[in-house]
GUDOVO-845626 format. One line per field, with one value per residue (C-alpha): x, y negated, z negated; residue number from 1. Coordinates in Angstrom, 3 decimals. Example, Ala and Ser with C-alpha at 12.3 -4.5 7.8 and 13.67 -1.06 7.14 Angstrom:
<nodes>
east: 12.300/13.670 $
north: 4.500/1.060 $
up: -7.800/-7.140 $
num: 1/2 $
</nodes>
This chain:
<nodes>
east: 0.000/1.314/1.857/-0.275/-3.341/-6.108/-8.455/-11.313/-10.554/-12.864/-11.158/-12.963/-12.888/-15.387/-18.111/-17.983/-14.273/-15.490/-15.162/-11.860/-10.478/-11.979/-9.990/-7.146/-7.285/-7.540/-4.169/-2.526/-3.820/-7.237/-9.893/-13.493/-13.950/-17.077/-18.342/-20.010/-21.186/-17.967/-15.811/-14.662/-14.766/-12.047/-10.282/-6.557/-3.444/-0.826/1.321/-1.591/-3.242/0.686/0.587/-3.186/-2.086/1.500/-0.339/-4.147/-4.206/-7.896/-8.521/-8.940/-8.551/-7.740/-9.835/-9.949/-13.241/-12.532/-16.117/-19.769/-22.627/-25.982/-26.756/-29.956/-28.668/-24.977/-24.534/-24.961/-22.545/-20.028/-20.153/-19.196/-16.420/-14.773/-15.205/-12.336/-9.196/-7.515/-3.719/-3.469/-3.781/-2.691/-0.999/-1.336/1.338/-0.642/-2.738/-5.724/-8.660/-12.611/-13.512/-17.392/-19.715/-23.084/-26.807/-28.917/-32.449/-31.136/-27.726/-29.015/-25.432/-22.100/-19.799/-22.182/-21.222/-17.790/-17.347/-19.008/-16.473/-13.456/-14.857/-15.248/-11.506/-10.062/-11.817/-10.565/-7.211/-8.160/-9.081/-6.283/-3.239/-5.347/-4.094/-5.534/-4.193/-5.045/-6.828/-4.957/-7.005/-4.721/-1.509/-3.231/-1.142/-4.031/-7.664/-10.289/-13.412/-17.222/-19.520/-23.125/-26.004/-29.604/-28.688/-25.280/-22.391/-18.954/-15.452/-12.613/-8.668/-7.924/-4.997/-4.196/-3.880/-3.954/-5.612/-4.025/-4.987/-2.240/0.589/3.113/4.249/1.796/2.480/-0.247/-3.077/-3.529/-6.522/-9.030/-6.694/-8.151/-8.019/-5.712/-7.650/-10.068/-7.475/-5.608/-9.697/-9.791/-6.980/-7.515/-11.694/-9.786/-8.573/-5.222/-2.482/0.632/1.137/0.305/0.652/-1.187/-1.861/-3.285/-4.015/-5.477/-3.273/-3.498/-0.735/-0.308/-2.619/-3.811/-0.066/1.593/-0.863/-0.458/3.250/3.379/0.867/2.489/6.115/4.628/5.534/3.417/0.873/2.331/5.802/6.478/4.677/6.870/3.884/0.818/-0.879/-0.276/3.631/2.373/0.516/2.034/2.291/3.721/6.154/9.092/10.989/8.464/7.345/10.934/10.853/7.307/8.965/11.952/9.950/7.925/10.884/12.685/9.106/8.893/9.510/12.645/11.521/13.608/11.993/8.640/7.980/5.059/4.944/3.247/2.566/0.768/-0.154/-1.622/-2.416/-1.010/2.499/2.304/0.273/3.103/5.651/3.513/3.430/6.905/7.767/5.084/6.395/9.688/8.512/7.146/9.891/8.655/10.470/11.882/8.758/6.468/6.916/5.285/4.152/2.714/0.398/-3.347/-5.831/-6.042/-3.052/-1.902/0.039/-0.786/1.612/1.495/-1.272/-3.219/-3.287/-5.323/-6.218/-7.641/-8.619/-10.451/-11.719/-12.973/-16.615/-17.368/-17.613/-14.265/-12.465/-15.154/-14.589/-16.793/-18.848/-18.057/-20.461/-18.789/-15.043/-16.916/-17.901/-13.945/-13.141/-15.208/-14.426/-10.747/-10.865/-12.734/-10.239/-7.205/-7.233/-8.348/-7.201/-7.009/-9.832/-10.858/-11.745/-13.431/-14.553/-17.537/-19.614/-21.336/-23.844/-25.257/-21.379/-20.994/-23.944/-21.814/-18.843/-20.882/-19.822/-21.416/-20.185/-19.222/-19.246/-20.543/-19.533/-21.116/-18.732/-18.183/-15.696/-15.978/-19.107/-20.204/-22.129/-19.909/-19.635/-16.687/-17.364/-15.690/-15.230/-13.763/-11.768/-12.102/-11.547/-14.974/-18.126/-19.210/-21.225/-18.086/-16.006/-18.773/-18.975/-14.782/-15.158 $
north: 0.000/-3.671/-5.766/-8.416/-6.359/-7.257/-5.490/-5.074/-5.406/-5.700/-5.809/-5.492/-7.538/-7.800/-9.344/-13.447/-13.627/-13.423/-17.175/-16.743/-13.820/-15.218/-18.246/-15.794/-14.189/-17.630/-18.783/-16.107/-15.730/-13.646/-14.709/-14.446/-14.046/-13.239/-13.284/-10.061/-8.625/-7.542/-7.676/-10.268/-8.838/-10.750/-10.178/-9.329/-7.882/-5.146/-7.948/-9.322/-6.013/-5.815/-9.024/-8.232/-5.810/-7.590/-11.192/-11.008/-11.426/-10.641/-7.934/-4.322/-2.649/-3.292/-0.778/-0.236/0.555/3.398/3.889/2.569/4.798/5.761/9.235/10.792/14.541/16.443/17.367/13.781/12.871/15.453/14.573/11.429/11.768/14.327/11.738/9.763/9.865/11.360/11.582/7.848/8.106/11.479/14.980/18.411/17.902/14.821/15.549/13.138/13.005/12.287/9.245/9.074/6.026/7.392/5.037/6.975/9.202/11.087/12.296/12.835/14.702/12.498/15.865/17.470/14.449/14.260/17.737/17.308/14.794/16.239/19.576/17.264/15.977/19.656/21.167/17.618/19.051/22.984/22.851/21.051/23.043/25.982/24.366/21.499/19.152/19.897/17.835/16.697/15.783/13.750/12.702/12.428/11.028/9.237/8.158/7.693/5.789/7.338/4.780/5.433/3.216/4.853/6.323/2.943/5.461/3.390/5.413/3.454/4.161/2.915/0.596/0.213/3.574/2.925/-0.067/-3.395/-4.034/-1.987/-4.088/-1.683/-4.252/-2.745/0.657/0.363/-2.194/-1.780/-1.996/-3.773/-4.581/-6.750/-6.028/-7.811/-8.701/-10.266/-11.950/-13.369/-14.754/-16.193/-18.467/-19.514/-19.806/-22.334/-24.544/-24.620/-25.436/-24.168/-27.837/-28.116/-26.222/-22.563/-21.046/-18.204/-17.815/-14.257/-12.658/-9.293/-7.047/-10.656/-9.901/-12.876/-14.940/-13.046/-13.371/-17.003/-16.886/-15.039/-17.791/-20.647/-18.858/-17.628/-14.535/-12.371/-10.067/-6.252/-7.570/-4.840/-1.673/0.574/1.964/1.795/3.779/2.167/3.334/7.104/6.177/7.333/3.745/2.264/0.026/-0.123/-3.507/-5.181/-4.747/-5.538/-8.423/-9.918/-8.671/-10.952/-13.626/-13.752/-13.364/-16.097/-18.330/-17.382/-20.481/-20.660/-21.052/-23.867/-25.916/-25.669/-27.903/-26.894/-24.231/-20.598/-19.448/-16.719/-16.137/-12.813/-12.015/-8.634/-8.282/-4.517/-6.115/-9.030/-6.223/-4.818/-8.228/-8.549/-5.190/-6.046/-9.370/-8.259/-5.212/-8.137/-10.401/-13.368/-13.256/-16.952/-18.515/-16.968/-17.799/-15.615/-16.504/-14.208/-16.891/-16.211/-18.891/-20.793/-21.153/-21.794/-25.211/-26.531/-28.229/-31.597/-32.939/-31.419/-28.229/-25.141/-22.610/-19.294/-15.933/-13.691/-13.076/-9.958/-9.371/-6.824/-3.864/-2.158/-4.109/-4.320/-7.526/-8.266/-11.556/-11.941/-14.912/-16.784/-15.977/-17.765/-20.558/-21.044/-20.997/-24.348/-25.730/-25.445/-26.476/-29.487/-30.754/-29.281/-29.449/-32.319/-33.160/-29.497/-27.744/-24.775/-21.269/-18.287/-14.892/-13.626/-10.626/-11.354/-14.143/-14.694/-15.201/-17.874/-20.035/-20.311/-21.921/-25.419/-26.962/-27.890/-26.190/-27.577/-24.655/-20.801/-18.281/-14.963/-11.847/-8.593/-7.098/-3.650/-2.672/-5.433/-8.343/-11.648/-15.262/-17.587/-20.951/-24.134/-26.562/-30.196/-31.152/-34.754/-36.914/-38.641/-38.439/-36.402/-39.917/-41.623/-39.726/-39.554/-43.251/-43.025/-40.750 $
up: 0.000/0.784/-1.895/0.222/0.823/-1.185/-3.155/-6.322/-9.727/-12.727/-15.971/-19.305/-22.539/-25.822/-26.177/-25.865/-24.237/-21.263/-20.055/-21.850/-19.509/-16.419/-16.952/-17.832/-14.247/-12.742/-14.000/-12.817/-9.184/-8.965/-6.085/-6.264/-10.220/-11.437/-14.984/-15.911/-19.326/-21.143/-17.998/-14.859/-11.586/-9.506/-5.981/-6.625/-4.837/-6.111/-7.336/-9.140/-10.452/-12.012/-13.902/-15.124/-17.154/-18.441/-18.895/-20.026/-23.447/-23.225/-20.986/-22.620/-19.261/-15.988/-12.954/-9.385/-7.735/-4.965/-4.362/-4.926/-3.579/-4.560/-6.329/-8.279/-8.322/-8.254/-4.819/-3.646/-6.355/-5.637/-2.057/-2.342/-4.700/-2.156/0.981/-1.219/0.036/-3.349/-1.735/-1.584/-5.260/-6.876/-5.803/-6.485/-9.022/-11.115/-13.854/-14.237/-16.695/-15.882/-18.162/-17.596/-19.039/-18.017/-18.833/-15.781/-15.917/-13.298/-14.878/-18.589/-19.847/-19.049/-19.380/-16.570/-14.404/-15.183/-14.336/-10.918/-10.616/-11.564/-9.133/-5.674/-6.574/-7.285/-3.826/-2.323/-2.831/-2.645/0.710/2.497/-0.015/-1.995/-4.715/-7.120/-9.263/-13.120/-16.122/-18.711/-21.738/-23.874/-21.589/-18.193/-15.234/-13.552/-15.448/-13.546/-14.406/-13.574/-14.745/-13.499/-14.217/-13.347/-9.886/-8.898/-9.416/-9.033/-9.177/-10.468/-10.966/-14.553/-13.830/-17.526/-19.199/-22.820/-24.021/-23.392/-27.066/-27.725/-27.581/-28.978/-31.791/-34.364/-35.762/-38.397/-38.919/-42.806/-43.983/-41.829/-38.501/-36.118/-32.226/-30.681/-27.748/-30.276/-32.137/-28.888/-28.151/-31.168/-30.909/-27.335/-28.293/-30.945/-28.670/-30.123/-27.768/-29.782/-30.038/-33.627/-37.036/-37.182/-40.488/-41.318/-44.705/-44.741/-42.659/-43.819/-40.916/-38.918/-35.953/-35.209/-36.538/-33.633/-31.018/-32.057/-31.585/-28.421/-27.091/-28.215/-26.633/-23.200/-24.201/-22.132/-24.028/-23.302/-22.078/-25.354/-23.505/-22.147/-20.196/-17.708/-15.273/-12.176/-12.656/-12.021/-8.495/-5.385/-3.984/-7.605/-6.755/-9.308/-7.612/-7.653/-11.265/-11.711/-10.501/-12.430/-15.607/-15.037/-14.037/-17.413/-19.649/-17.774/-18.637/-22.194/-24.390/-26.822/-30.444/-31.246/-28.757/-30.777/-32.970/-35.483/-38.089/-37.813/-41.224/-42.726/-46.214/-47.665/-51.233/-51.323/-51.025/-49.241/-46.513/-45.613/-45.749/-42.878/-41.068/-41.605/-39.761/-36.664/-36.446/-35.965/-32.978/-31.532/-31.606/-32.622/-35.999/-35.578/-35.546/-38.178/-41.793/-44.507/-47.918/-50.985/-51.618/-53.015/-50.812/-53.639/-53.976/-50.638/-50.150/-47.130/-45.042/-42.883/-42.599/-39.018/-37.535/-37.177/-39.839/-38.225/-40.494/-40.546/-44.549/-46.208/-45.458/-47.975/-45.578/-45.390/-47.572/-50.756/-52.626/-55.588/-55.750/-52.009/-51.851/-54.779/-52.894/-49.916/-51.869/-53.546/-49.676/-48.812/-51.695/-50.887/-47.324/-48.482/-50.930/-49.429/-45.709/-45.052/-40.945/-40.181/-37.969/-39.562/-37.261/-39.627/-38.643/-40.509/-40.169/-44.246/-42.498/-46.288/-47.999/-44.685/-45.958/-49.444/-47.542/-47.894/-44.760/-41.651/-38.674/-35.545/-33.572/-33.966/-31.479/-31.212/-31.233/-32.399/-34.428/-33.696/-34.284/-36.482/-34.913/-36.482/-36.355/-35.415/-36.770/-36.294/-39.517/-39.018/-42.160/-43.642/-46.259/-47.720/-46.636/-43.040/-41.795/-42.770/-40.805/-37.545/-37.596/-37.432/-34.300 $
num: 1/2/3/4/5/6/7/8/9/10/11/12/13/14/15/16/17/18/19/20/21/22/23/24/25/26/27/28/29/30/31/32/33/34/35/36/37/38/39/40/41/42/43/44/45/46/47/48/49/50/51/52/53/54/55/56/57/58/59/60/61/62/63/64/65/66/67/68/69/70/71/72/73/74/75/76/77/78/79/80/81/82/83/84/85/86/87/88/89/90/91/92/93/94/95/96/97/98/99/100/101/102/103/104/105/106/107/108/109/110/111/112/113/114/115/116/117/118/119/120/121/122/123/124/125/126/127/128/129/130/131/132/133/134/135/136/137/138/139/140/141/142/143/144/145/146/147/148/149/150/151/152/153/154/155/156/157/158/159/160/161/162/163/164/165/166/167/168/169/170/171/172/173/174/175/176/177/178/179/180/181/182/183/184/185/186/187/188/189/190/191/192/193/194/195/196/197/198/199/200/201/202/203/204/205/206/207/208/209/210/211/212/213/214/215/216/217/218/219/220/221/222/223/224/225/226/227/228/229/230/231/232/233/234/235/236/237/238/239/240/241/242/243/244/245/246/247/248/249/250/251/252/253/254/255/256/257/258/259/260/261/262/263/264/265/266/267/268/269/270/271/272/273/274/275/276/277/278/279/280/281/282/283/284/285/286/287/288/289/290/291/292/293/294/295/296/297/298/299/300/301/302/303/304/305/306/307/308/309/310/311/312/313/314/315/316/317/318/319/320/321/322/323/324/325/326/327/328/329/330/331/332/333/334/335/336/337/338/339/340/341/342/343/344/345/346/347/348/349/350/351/352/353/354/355/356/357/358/359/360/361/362/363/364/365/366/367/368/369/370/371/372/373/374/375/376/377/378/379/380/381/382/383/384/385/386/387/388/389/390/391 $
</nodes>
């Protein structure tokens, strides 16, 4: 495949970043782009579909469509699949796995399908060799995507492999660890440039602090993963992925140029022993400062910036009196961060209320499973009309 032709991709994200990643694919060259639910469809080349998955801080995955047909039964569906030219994408000697994500009347059981699937590829190969590639269920050489909705069946190569949330700088989450795609769309849902101070004062294994730091450094996202699934298709090609990677290294931003202060705080002193170990995978070790401070506690430094966490809500991490800890919070933004614009991530919508300030903004997302709450606080001195009449 030339590097020039141009192709499909849709890459996937949570819930609410999708503005976010479309504007991520924008910046680095995609055509077309399309906000969907939980994904951006965009018009890319090889060269592109390569930085996708080395740059987008919000993306989850990155996939191909090969094919879009209509199918209410398994023969249609298997004779489609096996009108797919498979050799321009695997050999007898890849493994590959059947990933299905199946909402259809007509295809009731999502093993059934993918095992239709995976059948048309094996007999793809069977016929022209008498021999067929095999499925590898945990280290698979090539994923591919069935995602069928009522009787729209789409086949897709899974550019990505693993998650893109999984950066490779974070061995172990502790706790209560925050997706890193979520915590990279936090920070750019912030507004924060990397031109100012960024605190986090919960920072529990430094999620969000070093998606911070690799923002405000142009470090790219997975410039740390040693891996993707692109690097195992027949056309994969290895100079040019050489040649992106030593592009973004050569952009990335020395930390002595920047001027602000990163700092995370954390009450626990095993957790920042964690965060101390991630930030150093991810190499941003210069730039993030760590304190064993409790909240209240927490000296705040200059007097603007952001402050971004993500507190306990109650449900993994149990916290007694969880509204009256949200109530201490307000009452210590008010009186201590005054000039800062505060960012929190709350699930506990009742705990929220106890904060006591007005919100500028609330975002909709999820965290996990859990339907949460990003809200925006403005910090001032005096009175809220005082400060509005400032404006």
């Amino acid at each position: 495949m030339k590097n020039s032709e141009e192709f499909e991709l849709l890459a996937s994200t949570l819930f609410g970043l999708e503005k976010i990643l479309a504007k991520e694919v924008e910046s680095i060259g995609g055509k077309n782009i399309e906000t969907l639910n939980r994904a951006v469809k965009f018009t890319a080349n090889t060269e592109i579909m390569y930085k996708a998955n080395l740059m987008l801080r919000t993306a989850l995955k990155v996939l191909k469509p090969l094919a879009s047909f209509k199918s209410t039964n398994q023969y249609t569906l298997y004779g489609n699949v096996k009108k797919i030219n498979w050799e321009k994408y695997l050999n007898i000697d890849t493994t590959f796995i059947i990933k299905p994500v199946v909402f259809s009347t007509h295809f009731r059981h999502s093993k059934f399908a993918a095992q239709k699937t995976k059948d048309a590829i094996a007999d793809f190969f069977n016929d022209k060799y008498n021999k067929r590639p095999s499925v590898d269920l945990d280290y698979p050489d090539v994923p591919i995507h069935l995602h069928i909705s009522e009787d729209q069946v789409t086949i897709s190569l899974d550019s990505s492999g693993a998650p893109l949330n999984q950066r490779g700088y974070r061995l172990s989450g502790g706790d209560a660890p925050l997706n890193e795609v979520l915590a990279a769309g936090l920070i750019q849902l912030s507004n924060w440039e990397g031109k100012s101070n960024f605190i986090d004062p919960m920072c529990g294994s430094g999620t969000i602090l070093i998606e911070a730091a690799m923002f405000a450094l142009n470090i790219p996202a997975n410039i740390n993963r040693l891996e993707f699934a692109f690097m195992k298709w027949p056309d994969f090609d290895n100079n040019k992925w050489k040649e992106i990677i030593n592009e973004a290294k050569a952009s990335v931003i020395n930390a002595d140029e920047l001027k602000i202060k990163i700092i995370g705080s954390d009450i626990e002193l095993s957790q920042l022993e964690l965060t101390q170990k991630n930030v150093s995978r991810a190499g941003v070790g210069k730039i993030i400062k760590l304190r064993n401070k409790s909240f209240d506690k927490f000296i705040v430094p200059g007097k603007k910036g952001h402050v971004v966490f993500n507190p306990p809500y109650g449900e993994r991490i149990k916290l007694e009196k969880i509204e009256q800890f949200y109530e201490e919070i307000g009452n210590k933004l008010k009186n201590s961060w005054s000039g800062y614009q505060a960012w929190i991530l709350s699930c506990n919508f009742d705990a929220i209320k106890k904060i006591g300030l007005k919100p500028e903004k609330k975002i909709k997302l999820l965290n996990g499973k859990l339907s949460c709450k990003f809200l925006n606080f403005k910090l001032f001195e005096g009175s809220r009309k005082d400060y509005l009449q400032q404006e």
